[in-house]
KEDRENKE-524163 format. One line per field, with one value per residue (C-alpha): residue number from 1; residue in one letter; x, y, z. Coordinates in nm, 3 decimals, decimal comma, padded with zeros to 5 digits. Example, Ala and Ser with C-alpha at 12.3 -4.5 7.8 and 13.67 -1.06 7.14 Angstrom:
// residues 2
n	(1; 2)
res	(A; S)
x	(01,230; 01,367)
y	(-00,450; -00,106)
z	(00,780; 00,714)
// end
This chain:
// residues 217
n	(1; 2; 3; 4; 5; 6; 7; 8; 9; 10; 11; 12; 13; 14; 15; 16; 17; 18; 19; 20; 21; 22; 23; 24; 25; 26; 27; 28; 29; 30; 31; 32; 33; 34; 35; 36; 37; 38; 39; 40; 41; 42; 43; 44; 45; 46; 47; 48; 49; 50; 51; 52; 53; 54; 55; 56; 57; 58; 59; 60; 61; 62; 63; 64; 65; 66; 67; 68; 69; 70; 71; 72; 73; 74; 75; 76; 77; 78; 79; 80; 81; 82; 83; 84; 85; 86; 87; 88; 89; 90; 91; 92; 93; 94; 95; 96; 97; 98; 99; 100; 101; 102; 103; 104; 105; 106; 107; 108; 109; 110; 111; 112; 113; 114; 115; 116; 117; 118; 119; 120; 121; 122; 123; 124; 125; 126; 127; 128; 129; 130; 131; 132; 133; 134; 135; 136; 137; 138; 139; 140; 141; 142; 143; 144; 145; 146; 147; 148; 149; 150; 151; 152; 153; 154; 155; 156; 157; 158; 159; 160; 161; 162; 163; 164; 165; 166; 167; 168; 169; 170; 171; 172; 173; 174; 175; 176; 177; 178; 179; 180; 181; 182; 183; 184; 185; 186; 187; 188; 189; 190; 191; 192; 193; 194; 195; 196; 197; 198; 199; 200; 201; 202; 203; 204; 205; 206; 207; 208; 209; 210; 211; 212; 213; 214; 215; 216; 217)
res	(X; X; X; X; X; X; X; X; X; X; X; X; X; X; X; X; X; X; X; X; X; X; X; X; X; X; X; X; X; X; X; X; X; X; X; X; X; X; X; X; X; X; X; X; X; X; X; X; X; X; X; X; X; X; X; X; X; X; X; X; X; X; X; X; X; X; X; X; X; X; X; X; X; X; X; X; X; X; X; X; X; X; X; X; X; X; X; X; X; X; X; X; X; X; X; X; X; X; X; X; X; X; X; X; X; X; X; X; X; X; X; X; X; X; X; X; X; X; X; X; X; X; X; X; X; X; X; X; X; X; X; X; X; X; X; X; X; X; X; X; X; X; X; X; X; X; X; X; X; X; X; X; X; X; X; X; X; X; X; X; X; X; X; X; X; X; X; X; X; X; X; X; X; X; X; X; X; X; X; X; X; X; X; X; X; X; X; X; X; X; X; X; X; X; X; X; X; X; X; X; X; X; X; X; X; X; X; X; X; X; X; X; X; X; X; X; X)
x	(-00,009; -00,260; -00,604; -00,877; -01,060; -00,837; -01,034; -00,810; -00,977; -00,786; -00,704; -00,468; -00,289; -00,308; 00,030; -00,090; -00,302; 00,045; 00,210; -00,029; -00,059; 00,333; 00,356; 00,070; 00,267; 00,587; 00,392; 00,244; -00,105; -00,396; -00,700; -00,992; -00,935; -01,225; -01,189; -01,274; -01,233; -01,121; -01,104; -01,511; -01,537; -01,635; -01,465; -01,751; -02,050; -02,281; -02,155; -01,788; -01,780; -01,885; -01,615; -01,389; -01,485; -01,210; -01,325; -00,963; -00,800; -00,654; -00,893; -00,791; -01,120; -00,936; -01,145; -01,417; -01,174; -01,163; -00,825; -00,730; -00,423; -00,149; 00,105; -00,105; -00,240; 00,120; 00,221; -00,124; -00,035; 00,369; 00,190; -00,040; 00,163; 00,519; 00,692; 00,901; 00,932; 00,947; 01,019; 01,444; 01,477; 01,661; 01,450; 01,678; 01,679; 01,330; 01,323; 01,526; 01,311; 01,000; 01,180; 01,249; 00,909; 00,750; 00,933; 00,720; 00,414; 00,390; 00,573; 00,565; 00,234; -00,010; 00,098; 00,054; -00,235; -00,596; -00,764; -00,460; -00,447; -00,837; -00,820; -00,499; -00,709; -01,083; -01,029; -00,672; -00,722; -00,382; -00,310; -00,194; 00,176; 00,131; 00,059; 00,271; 00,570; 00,410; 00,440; 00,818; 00,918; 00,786; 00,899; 01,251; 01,244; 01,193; 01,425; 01,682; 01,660; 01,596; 01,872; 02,054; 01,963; 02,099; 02,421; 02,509; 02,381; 02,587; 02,297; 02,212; 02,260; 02,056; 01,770; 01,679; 01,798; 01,991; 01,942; 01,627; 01,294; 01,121; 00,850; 01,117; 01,139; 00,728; 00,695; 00,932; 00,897; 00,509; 00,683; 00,983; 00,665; 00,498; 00,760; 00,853; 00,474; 00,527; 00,881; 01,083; 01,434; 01,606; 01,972; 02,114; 01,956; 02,139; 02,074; 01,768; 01,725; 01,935; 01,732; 01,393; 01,551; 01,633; 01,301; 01,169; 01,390; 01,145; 00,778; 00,625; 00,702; 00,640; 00,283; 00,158; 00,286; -00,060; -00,030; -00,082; -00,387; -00,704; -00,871; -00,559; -00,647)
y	(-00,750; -00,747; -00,890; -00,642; -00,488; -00,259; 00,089; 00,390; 00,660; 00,914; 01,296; 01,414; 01,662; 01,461; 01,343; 01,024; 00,915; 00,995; 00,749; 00,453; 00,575; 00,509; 00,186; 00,031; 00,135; 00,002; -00,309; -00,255; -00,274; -00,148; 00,021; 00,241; 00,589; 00,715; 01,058; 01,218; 01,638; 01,701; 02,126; 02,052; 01,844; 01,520; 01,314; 01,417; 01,301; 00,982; 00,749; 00,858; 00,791; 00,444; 00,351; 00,534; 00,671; 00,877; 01,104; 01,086; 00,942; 00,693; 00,398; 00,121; -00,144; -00,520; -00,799; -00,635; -00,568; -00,171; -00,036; 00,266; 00,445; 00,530; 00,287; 00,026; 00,002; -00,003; -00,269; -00,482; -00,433; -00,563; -00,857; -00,942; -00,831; -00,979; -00,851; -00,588; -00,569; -00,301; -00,306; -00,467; -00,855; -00,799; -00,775; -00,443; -00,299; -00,328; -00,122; 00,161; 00,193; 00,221; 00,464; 00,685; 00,638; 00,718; 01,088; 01,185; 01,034; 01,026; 01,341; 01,582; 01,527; 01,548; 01,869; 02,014; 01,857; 02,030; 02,017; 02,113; 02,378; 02,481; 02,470; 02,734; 02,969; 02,928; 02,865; 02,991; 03,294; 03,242; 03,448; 03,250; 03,390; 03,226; 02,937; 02,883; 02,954; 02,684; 02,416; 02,547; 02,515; 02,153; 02,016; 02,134; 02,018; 01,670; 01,687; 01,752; 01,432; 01,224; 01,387; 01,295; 00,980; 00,909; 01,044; 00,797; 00,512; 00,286; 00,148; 00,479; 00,477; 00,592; 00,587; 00,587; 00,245; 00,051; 00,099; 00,032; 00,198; 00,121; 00,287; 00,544; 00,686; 00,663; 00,863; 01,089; 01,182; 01,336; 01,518; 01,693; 01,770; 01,956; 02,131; 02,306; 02,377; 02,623; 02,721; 02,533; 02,574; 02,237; 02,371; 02,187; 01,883; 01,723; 01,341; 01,407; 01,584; 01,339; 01,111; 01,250; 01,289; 00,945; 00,859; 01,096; 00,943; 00,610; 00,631; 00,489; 00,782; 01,051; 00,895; 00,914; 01,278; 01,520; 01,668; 01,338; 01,256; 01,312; 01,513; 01,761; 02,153)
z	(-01,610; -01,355; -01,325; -01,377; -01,121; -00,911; -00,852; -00,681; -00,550; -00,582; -00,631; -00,891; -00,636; -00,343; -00,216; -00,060; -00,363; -00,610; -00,362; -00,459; -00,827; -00,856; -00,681; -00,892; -01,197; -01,072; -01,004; -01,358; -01,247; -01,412; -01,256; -01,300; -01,146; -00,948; -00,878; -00,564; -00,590; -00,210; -00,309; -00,389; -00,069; -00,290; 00,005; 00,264; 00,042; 00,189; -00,068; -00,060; 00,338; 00,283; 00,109; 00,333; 00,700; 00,694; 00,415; 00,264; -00,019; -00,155; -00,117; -00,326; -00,403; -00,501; -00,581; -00,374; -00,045; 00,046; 00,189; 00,321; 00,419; 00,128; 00,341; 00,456; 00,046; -00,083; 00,174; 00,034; -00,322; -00,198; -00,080; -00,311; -00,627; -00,527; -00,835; -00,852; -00,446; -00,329; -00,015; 00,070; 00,149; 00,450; 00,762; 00,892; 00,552; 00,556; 00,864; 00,707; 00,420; 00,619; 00,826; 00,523; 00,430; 00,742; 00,768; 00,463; 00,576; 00,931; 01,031; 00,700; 00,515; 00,833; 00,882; 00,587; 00,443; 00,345; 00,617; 00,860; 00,594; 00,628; 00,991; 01,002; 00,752; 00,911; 01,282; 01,378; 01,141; 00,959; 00,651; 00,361; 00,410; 00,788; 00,585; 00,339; 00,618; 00,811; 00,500; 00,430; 00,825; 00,854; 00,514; 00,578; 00,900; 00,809; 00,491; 00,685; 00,892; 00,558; 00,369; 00,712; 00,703; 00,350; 00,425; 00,695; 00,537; 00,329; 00,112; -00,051; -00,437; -00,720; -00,479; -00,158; -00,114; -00,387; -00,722; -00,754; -00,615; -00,308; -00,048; 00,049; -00,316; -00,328; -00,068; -00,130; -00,465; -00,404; -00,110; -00,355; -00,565; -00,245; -00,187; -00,470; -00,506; -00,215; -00,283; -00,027; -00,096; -00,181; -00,241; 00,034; -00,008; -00,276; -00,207; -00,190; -00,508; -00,725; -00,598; -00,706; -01,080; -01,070; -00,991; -01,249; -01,516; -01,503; -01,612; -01,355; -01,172; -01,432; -01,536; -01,155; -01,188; -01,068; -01,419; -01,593; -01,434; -01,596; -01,345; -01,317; -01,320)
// end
């Protein structure tokens, strides 16, 4: 188990936050939750924006050290909490994986975050059917290059990589969440959705879920 002292700020429906919650509990990590409302706008108040400029979450606090950035926290916590790794041994594996993992978070989730989401309804004057078509074309856009990217690869198992989790699967589990949220049709991606029931098969994953978090609505 870990030392105490890890503090997550975090959001029960936000897809980066669910990213760190699973990889501390694949690490097997306790922490405090500190919960940060972003519908309320929690993440713009004085004291939130000192812990993190950005007015986002996660922030993880360890040992009195801030970080930001779902990725950049999960590659700390890989570093600082060797075991289980979560990230492949090999330095071209390790490439893939971050690969995988950077389609969700780089090229999906920006685009359909809250604020990209705000800005569509209060300054581009988009209807929430505009929306919603927006989230659909950019999720499927980028599953089909994952789901792609399985297929060719010879290292795909039970998960992304292997048999065993790693960043890929973090990241892509919150995402398979998203999307059926807004009804994304996920018929013909079948790697991708035998992987997220693997991954939902292990309680790491399922306790990070939004619904198990105690500030879920």
């Amino acid at each position: 188990m870990a030392m105490m002292g890890l503090e997550l700020y975090t959001y029960f429906r936000s897809s980066a936050a669910y990213r760190v919650r699973i990889a501390l509990n694949l690490k097997r990590l306790s922490y405090r939750p500190r919960f940060v409302h972003l519908a309320k706008g929690e993440q713009h108040r004085p004291e939130y924006r000192e812990i993190n400029p950005q007015e986002r979450v996660p922030a993880l606090m360890d040992r009195g050290t801030v970080f930001t950035q779902s990725l950049a926290i999960i590659e700390y916590l890989n570093d600082a909490y060797p075991e289980p790794p979560l990230l492949p041994r090999r330095r071209d594996d390790r490439a893939y994986v971050r690969a995988l993992a950077q389609i969700i978070a780089c090229d999906i989730h920006p685009l359909n975050n809250l604020r990209v989401l705000r800005y569509l309804e209060h300054t581009m004057g988009q209807d929430e059917a505009a929306r919603i078509a927006w989230i659909r074309h950019w999720i499927r856009e980028g599953f089909e290059a994952f789901e792609a990217q399985l297929a060719r690869h010879e290292s795909s198992g039970l998960f992304c990589f292997g048999d065993t989790p790693t960043l890929a699967d973090i990241c892509l589990t919150p995402q398979v969440f998203n999307a059926r949220r807004f009804g994304c049709e996920l018929s013909e991606f079948p790697r991708i959705r035998a992987i997220d029931e693997n991954c939902q098969a292990l309680i790491a994953f399922r306790d990070a879920a939004p619904e198990q978090q105690a500030d879920a609505e």
